[in-house]
C-alpha positions in Angstrom: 153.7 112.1 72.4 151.3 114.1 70.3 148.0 115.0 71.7 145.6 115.3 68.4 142.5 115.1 69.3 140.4 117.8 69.8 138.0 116.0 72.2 140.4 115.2 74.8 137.5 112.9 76.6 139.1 110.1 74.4 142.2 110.3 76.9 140.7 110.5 79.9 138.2 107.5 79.6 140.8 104.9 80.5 141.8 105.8 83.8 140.4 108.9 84.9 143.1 111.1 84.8 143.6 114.3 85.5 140.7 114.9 87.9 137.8 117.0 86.5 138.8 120.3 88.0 142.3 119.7 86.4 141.4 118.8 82.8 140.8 122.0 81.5 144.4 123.3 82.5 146.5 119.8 81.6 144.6 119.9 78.4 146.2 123.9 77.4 149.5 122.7 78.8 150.0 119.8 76.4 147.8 120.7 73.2 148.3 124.2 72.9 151.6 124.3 72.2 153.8 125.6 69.1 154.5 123.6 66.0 158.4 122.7 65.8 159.5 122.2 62.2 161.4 119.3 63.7 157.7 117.5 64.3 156.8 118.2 60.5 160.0 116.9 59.1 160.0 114.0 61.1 155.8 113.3 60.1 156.6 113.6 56.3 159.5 111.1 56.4 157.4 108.6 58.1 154.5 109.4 55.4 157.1 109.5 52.5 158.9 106.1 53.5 157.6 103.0 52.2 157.4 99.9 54.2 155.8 101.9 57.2 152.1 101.4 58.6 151.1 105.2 57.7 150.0 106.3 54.4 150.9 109.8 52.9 147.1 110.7 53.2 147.1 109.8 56.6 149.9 111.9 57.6 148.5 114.9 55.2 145.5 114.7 57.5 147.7 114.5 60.5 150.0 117.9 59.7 146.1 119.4 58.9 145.3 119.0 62.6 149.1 120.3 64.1 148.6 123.2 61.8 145.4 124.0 62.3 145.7 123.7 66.0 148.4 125.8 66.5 146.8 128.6 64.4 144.0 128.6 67.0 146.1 129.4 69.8 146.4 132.7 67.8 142.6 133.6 69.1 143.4 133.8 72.8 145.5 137.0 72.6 147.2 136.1 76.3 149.6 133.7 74.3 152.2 135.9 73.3 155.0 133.4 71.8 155.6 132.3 68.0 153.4 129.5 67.0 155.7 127.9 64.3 159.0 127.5 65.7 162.4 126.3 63.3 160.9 126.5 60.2 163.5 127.4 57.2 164.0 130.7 55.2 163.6 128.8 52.6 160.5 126.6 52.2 161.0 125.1 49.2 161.9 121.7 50.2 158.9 121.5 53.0 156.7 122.6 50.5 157.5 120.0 47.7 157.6 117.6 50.6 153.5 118.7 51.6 152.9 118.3 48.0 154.0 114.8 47.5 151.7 113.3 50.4 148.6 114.2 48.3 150.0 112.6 45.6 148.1 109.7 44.2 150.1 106.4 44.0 149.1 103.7 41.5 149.8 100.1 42.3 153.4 98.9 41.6 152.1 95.9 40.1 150.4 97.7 37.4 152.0 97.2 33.9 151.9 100.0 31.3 152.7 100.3 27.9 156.2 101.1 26.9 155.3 104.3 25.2 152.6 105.4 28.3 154.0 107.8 30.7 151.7 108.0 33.8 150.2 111.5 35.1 151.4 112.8 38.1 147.8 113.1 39.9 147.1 114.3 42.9 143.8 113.3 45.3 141.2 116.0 45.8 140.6 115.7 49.3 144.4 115.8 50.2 145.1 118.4 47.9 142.5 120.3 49.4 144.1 120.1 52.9 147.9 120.9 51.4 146.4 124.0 50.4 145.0 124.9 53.8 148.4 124.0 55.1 150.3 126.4 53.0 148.1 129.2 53.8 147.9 128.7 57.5 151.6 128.5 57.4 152.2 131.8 54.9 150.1 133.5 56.8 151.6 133.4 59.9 155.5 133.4 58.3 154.5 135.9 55.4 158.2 137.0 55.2 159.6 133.9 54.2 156.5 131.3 54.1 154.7 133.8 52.8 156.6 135.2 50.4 157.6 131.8 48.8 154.4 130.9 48.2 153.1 134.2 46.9 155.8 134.0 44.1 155.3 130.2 43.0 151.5 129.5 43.1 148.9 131.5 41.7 145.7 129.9 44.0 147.6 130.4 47.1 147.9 134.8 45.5 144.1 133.9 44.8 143.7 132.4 48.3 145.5 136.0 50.0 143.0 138.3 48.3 139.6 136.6 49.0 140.7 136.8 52.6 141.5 140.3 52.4 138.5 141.5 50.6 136.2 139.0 52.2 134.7 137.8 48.9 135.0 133.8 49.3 133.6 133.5 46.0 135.4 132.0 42.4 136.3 133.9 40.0 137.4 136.6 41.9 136.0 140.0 40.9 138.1 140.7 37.5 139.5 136.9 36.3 136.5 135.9 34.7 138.6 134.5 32.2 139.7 131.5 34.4 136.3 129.9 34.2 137.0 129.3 30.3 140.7 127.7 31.2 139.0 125.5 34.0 136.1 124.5 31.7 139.5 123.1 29.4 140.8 121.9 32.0 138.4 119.7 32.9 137.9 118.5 29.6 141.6 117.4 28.9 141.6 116.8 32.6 139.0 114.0 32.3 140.4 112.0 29.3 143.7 111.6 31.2 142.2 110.1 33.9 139.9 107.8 32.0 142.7 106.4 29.8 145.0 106.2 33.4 142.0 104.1 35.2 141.4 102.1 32.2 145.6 100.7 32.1 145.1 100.2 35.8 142.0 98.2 36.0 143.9 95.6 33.4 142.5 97.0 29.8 138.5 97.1 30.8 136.6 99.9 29.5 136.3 102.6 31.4 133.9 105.6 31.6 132.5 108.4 33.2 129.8 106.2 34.6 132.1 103.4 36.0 135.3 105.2 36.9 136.3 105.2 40.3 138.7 107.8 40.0 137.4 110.9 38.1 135.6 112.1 41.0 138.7 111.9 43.1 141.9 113.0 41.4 143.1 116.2 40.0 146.0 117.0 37.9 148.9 118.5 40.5 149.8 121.9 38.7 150.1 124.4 42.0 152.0 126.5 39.5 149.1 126.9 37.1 146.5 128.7 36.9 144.3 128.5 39.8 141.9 125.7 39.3 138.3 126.2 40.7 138.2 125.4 44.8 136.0 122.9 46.2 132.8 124.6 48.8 134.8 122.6 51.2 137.9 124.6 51.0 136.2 128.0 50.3 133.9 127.5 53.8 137.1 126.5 55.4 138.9 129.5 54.1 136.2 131.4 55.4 136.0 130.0 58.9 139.8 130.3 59.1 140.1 134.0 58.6 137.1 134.9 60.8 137.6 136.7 64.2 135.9 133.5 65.2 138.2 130.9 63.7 142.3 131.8 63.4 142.0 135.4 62.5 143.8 134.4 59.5 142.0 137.5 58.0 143.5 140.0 60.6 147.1 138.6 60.1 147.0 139.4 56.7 146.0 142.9 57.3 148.7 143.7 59.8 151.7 142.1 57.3 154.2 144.6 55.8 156.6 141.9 54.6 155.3 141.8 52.3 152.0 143.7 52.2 149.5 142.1 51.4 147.5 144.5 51.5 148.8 147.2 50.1 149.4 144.7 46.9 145.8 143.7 46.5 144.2 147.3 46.9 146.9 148.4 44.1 145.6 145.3 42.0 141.9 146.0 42.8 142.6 149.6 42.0 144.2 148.9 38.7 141.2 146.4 37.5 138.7 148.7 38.4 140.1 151.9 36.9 138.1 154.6 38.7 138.4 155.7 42.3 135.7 154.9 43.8 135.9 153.7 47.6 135.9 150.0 47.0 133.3 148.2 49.7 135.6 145.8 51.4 138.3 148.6 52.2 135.9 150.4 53.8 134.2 147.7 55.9 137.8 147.2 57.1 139.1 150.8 57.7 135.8 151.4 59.7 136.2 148.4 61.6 139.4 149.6 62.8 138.1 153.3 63.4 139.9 153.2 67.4 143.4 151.6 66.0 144.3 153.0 62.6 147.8 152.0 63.5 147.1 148.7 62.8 146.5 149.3 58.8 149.6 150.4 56.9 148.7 154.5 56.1 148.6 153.4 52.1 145.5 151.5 52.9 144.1 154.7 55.1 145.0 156.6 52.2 143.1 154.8 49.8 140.5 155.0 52.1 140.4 159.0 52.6 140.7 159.0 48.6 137.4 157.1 48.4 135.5 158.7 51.2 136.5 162.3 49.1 135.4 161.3 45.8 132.1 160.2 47.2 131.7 163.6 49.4 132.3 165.5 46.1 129.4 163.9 44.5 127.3 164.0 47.5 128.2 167.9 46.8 127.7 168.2 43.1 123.9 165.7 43.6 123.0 168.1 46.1 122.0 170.8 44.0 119.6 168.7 42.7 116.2 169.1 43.5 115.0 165.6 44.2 118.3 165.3 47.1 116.2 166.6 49.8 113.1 164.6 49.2 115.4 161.3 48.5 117.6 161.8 51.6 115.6 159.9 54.5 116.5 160.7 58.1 118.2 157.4 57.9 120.2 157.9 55.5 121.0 161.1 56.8 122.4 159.8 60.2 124.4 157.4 58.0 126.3 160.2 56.1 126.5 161.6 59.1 128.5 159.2 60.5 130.7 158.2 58.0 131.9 161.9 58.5 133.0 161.5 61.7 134.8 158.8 60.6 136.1 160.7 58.2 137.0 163.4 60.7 138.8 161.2 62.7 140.9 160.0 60.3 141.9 163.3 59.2 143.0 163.7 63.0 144.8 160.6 62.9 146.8 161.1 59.4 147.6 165.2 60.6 148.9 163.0 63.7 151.3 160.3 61.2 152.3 163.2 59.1 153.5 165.6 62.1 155.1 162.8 64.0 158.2 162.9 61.8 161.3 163.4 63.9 163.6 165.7 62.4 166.2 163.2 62.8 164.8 160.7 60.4 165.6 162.1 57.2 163.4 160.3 54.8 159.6 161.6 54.9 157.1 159.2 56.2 155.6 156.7 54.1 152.2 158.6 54.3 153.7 161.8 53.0 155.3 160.0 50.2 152.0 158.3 49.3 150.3 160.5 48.5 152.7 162.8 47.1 153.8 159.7 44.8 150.0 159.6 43.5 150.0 163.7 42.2 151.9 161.6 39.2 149.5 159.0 38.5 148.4 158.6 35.3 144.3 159.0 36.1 143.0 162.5 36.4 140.8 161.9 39.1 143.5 160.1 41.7 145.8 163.3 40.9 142.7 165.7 41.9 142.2 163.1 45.3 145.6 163.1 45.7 146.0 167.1 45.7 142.4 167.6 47.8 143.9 165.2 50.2 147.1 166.3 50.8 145.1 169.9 51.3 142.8 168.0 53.9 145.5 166.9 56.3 147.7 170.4 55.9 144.9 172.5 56.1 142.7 171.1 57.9 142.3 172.9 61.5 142.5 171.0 64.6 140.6 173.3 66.7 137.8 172.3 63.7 138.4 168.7 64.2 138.2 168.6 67.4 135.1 170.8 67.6 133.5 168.3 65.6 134.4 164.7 66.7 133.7 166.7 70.2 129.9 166.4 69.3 129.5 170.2 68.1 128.0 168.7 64.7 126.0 172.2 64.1 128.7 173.1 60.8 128.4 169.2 59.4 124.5 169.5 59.7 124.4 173.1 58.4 127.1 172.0 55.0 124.9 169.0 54.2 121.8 171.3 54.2 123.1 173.6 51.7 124.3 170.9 50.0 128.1 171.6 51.1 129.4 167.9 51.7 131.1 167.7 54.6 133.3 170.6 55.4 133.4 173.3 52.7 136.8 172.7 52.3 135.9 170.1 50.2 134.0 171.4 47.9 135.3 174.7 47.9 138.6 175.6 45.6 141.9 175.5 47.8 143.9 178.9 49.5 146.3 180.1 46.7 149.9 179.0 47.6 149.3 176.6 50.0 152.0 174.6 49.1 154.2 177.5 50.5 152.6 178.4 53.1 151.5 175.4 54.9 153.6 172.3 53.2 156.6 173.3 54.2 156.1 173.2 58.0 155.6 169.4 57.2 159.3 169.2 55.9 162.1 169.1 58.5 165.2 167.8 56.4 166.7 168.8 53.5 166.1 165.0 52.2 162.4 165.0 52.5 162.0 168.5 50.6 164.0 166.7 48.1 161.9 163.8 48.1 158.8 165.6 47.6 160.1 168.2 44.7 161.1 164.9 42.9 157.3 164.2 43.0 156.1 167.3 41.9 158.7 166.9 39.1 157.4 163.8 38.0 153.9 165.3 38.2 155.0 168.0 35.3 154.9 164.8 33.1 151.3 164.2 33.7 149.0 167.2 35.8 146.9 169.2 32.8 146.0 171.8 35.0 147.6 175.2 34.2 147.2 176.5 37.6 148.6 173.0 39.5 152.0 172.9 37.3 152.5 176.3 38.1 152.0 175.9 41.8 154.5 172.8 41.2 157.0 174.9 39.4 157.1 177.3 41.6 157.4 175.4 45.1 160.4 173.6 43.3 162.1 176.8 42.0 162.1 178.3 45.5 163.0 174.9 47.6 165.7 173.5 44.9 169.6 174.7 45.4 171.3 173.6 42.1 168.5 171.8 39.5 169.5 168.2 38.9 168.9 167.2 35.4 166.1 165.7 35.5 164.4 168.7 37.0 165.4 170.5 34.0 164.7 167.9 31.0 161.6 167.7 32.4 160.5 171.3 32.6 162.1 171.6 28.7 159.6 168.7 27.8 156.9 170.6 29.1 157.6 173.6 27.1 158.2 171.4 24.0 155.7 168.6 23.8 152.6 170.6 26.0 152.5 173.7 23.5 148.7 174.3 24.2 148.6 174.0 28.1 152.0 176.2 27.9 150.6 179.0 25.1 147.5 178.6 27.5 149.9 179.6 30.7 151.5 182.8 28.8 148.9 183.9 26.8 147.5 185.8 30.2 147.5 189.6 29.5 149.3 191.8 31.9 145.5 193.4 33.0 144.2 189.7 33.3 143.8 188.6 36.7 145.4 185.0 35.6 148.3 187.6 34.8 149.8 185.9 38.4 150.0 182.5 36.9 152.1 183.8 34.0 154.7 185.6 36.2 154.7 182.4 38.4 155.5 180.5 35.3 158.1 182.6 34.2 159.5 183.2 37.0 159.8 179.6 38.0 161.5 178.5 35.0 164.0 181.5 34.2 165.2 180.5 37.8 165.5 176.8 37.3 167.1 177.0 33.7 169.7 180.0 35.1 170.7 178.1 38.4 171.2 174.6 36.3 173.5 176.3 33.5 175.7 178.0 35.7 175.9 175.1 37.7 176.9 173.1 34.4 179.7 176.2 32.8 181.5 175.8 36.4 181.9 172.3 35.7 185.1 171.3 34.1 184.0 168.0 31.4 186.5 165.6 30.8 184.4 162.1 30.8 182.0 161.4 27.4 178.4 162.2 27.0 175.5 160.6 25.3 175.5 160.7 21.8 172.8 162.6 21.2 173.8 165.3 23.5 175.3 168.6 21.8 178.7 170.8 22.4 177.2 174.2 23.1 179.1 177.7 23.0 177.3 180.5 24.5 178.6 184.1 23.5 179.2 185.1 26.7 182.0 182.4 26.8 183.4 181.7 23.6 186.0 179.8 24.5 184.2 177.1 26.5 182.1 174.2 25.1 179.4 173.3 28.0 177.7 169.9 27.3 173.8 169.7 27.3 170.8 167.7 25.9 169.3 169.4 23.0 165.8 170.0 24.5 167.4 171.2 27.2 168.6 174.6 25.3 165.5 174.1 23.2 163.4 174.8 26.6 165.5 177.7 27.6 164.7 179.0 24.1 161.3 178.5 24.3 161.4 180.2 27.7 163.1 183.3 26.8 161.1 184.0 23.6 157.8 184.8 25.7 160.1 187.5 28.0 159.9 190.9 26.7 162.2 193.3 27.2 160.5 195.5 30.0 159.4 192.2 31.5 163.1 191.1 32.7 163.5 189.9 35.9 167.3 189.5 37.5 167.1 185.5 36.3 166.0 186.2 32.7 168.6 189.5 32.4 171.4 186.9 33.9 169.7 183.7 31.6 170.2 186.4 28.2 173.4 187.4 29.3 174.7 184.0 29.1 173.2 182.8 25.9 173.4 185.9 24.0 176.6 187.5 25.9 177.0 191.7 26.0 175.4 192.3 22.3 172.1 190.5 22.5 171.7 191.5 18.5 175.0 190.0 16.8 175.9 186.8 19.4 173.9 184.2 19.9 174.8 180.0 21.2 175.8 178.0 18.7 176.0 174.0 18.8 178.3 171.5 17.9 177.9 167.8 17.5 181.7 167.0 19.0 184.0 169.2 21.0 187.2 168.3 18.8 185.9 169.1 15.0 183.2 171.3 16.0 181.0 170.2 13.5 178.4 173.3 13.5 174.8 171.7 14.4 171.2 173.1 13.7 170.2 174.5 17.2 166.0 174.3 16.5 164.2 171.4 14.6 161.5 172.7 12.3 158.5 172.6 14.7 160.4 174.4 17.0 161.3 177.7 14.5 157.9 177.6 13.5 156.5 178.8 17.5 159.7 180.8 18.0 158.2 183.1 15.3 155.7 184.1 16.8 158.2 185.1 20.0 157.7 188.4 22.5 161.9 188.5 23.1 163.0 190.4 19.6 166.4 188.2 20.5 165.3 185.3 20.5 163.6 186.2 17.3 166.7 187.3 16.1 168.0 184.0 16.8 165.5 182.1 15.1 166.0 184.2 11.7 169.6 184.4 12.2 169.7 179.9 11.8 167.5 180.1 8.9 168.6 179.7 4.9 167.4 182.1 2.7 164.7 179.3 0.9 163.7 179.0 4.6 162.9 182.0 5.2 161.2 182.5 1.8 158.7 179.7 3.2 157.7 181.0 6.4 156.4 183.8 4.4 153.1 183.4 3.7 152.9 181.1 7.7 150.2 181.7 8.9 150.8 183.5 12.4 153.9 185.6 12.1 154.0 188.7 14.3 154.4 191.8 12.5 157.6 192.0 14.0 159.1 188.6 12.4 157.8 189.8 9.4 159.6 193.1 9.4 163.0 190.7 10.5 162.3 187.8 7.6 162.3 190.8 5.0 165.3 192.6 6.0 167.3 189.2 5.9 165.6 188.7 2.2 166.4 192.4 1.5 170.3 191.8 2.4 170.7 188.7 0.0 173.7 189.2 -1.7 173.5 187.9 -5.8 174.7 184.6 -5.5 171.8 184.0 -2.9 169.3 185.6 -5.1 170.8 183.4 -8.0 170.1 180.4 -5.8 166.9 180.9 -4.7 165.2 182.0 -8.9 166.1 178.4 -8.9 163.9 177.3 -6.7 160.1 176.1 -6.9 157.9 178.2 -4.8 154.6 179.7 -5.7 155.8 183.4 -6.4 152.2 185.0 -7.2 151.2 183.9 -3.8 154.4 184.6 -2.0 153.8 188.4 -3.9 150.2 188.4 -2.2 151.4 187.9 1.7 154.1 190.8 1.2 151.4 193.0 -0.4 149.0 192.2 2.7 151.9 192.6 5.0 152.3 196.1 3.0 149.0 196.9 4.5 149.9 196.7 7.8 152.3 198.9 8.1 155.1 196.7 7.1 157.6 198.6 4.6 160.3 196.2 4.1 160.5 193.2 1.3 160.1 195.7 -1.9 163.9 195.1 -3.5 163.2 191.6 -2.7 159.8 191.3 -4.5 161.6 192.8 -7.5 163.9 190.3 -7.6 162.4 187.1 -6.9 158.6 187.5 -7.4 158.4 190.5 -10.3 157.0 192.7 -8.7 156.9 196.1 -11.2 155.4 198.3 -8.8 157.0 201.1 -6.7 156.5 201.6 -2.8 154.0 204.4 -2.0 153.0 203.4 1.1 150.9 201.1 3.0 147.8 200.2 0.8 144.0 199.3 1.5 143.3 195.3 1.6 140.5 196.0 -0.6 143.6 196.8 -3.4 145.5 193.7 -3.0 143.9 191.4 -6.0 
């Protein structure tokens, strides 16, 4: 027997029974019990069957009040049992079933024309309840319930994130656009109906003043787009998810399969492109200040990134003049305590992220959060990302707990001067921090790996000189044997980031940004040297990718050592900003193995197979073009050393060369042998201004090129030294 009504009076009036002071508990024992999927099943066949006294509508209504009513045994928190017992990990079939009893059914009698296929319609108001069904029931069964519907029907997605954000409201912040498709809707949504009514009511005319139906039928799409709820369903949506009603809200917030959450702050996050603290999350985060626990630590996260940004701004408007007079005592005493907030999540993430055991391997999901964002693709949620990973390491507890103690004398003193909340927010973070105080954080071998392959994937996107350096060189010192992607990477930053890396290496030895230079180099010779002789005591048997290259180095002749083209390119690139007196023992050892003993007549060379050796160029044009203006006279030598003589005839007059690729370009063009000379008089090149670069190269001090202005450009003249500019034209 099924006890469905709410006002159990209407069972008692017959006969009396249970006595008064017994009602209260016979009522819990019998109506506040868990749904079996049994009951459903057995409900929707007598609904579904034709011949029996119960209509589909009737038993929608019905499965309404079981559902509903074993939701709100959720609120007493004593209960501590599943609600929904039996139900399938895989809801289709229930689903379809709930569907089809708010489906409207036309009489059988009623004749259509051959060529008329009716609409499958479905009534409002049952509708209406289905859809409080299915999001009573995913709610509470998000892993399989849940999930299932999250995947098939875009209101019940709709449905998840106006309960999480606790905007009942349609459109939802962002979808605008799904007022123009529901206006459609309507429209083509109207006509059917009208032309339906009018074959049922036996050919009569039918409109929008006399139709019976319009006002009650909807197309059934749940896989659509989300058509426009009724009041009715919002308000009950509303009342549902409220502490007062099922808590429907609270459930969501607590599911990690899947998150919920998590998936609509991403969402929201993406739509609004900025990082501002969005007003819902942090209703719900302080809500839940004495059991963060409860919130998975991406949410925190997101929260701590929001709270930042806005402290940074309260930092930059307080220099203003008009911030004292604007800031009321009120509002005061509110900043005030969202910083102890603040401060007590910073206690409680230091907490998450120390907890680790060492055992566990993998580092915890808050450590991999926000190590995950120092790649994102905004600016600003790489700088959050950084300043809050800086927080929690840095952060000192004895501070903390000074401050959420009561001793508030530093937080009132900051905001005064206009400092935020601590200065460590404001002010620019220690220098190597990452070595000092990250590491502590990192117990297994796995989770240092886990967050170098982070900071790898950062080199793709951080702009700041000093932060890729910092990167570099906690990777350098923390990685073994550089995989590959470690190392195509840092080649790609060399090749495609020219600017931030001529920024990097363009620090003078007197400079105090000399440090970032050295940290650079010093970073990369190590990762390039450790990866290649990792790869030369590999024996290759298997293929590679096409586009890879055969490469000898003369310090091994005989071997062929397989690598990506950029990947040799970056070396390069490396090496040609290393000087001579500058060598540490990874670039000595990284020019040793390219170049062998004799730096000045070996060099690599590249083939595009290892059985033909087909000789391939080792630099693209852009490439030669920076190498020429190298420090490393090797490398130079290199670079001149792959050029054709008509190649080196056009980088003459470039604008850039060093004086010592100057002096190198004319010794090659000095060395031509006839034949070459013969080939290039054949060539079209503008020799009066090719004549006017040597003569201003002349002037600097430079004293090759003569025999090779003589015979290519006609130059009559004979050497008497460097000459004035003033003489040249």
């Amino acid at each position: 027997m099924l006890f469905i009504e709410f006002n159990f009076d209407w069972y008692y009036r017959a006969d009396g029974w249970p006595p008064e002071n017994d009602r209260a508990f016979v009522q819990r024992r019998v109506a506040e019990v868990p749904l079996h999927y049994e009951t459903l099943l057995t409900l929707l066949r007598f609904g579904l069957t034709k011949g029996l006294p119960i209509s589909p509508s009737e038993v929608c209504d019905l499965l309404t009040t079981l559902i509903t009513r074993a939701a709100v045994i959720y609120h007493d928190l004593d209960l501590q049992y599943p609600l929904y017992l039996g139900f399938p990990a895989e809801p289709e079939q229930l689903v379809l079933q709930l569907f089809e009893t708010a489906v409207y059914s036309h009489p059988e009698s009623t004749v259509f024309p051959a060529d008329y296929k009716p609409p499958r319609m479905a009534l409002r108001d049952s509708l209406l309840r289905v859809w409080l069904q299915l999001f009573i029931l995913g709610v509470h069964m998000p892993a399989t319930f849940g999930l299932y519907c999250w995947s098939h029907f875009p209101l019940f997605r709709m449905a998840v994130e106006m309960a999480i954000t606790n905007a009942f409201h349609y459109p939802p912040r962002g979808a605008e656009e799904l007022l123009g498709k529901e206006a459609a809707a309507v429209q083509a949504e109207r006509t059917i109906i009208l032309t339906y009514e009018g074959y049922l009511a036996g050919g009569q005319e039918i409109n929008e003043g006399n139709s019976l139906l319009l006002p009650k039928l909807i197309t059934l799409d749940p896989y659509g787009f989300p058509r426009i709820p009724s009041p009715i369903l919002l308000e009950e949506l509303k009342a549902k998810c409220s502490n007062q009603g099922c808590r429907l809200s609270q459930l969501l917030y607590q599911s990690r399969s899947p998150d919920f959450l998590l998936i609509t702050i991403e969402k929201q996050r993406l739509g609004l492109k900025t990082v501002a603290p969005m007003p819902w999350l942090v209703e719900l985060v302080e809500s839940y200040e004495n059991s963060f626990s409860y919130l998975p630590v991406q949410c925190l996260c997101e929260f701590l990134f929001g709270q930042i940004s806005e402290e940074m701004l309260l930092s930059m408007a307080a220099g203003a003049p008009s911030h004292a007079e604007a800031s009321s005592k009120t509002e005061r005493t509110r900043k005030k305590d969202k910083r102890r907030k603040l401060l007590r999540l910073i206690a409680y993430l230091q907490v998450v992220i120390q907890s680790s055991a060492p055992n566990e391997g993998q580092p915890n999901e808050l450590l991999k959060y926000i190590i995950h964002q120092l790649s994102s693709g905004q600016l600003a949620t790489r700088t959050l990302a950084y300043k809050a990973l800086y927080l929690i390491v840095s952060f000192r507890q004895e501070d903390l707990n000074a401050l959420l103690a009561g001793n508030t004398t530093t937080m009132t003193t900051t905001e005064e001067a206009g400092g935020g909340l601590p200065l460590l927010l404001s002010a620019q973070p220690e220098a190597n921090w990452l070595q000092t105080k990250l590491p502590g954080l990192l117990k297994t071998p796995l989770q240092i790996q886990t967050v170098c392959n982070s900071m790898i994937d950062a080199l793709d996107f951080e702009t700041d000189p000093v932060l890729i350096c910092e990167y570099l060189d906690f990777i350098a010192s923390r990685v073994a044997i550089p995989d590959e992607k470690l190392v195509r990477n840092t080649s790609a930053l060399l090749i495609k980031r020219p600017k931030i890396v001529s920024y990097i290496l363009s620090s003078s030895s007197a400079s105090a940004s000399s440090e970032l230079r050295d940290k650079f180099l010093d970073s990369g010779l190590r990762i390039f040297y450790l990866y290649l002789d990792s790869v030369r005591r590999i024996n290759f048997n298997g293929r590679r990718p096409e586009e890879w290259r055969w490469v000898q180095f003369a310090s091994a002749p005989e071997t062929l050592l397989p690598l990506h083209p950029h990947i040799l390119q970056g070396v390069i690139l490396l090496l040609s900003a290393v000087e001579r007196r500058q060598r540490n023992a990874n670039a000595t050892s990284l020019f040793w193995l390219l170049f062998g003993e004799d730096e000045r007549t070996g060099w690599p060379r590249a083939f595009a197979d290892a059985e033909q050796r087909q000789p391939v160029p080792l630099l693209d044009e852009p490439l030669t073009r920076r190498l020429l203006t190298a420090s490393s006279a090797e490398v130079l030598h290199l670079v001149i050393e792959q050029l054709r003589p008509g190649q080196l005839v056009g980088y003459l007059d470039y604008y850039g060369l060093s004086v010592n690729a100057v002096t190198r370009i004319l010794q090659s063009l000095d060395r031509l042998s006839a034949a070459e000379i013969r080939q290039l008089r054949a060539l079209p090149f503008d020799r009066p201004k090719k004549l006017a670069a040597l003569r201003l190269y002349w002037s600097q001090g430079v004293v090759q090129g003569v025999k090779f202005a003589r015979n290519l450009l006609n130059y009559k003249g004979d050497w008497e030294g460097p000459v004035k500019v003033s003489e040249l034209f």
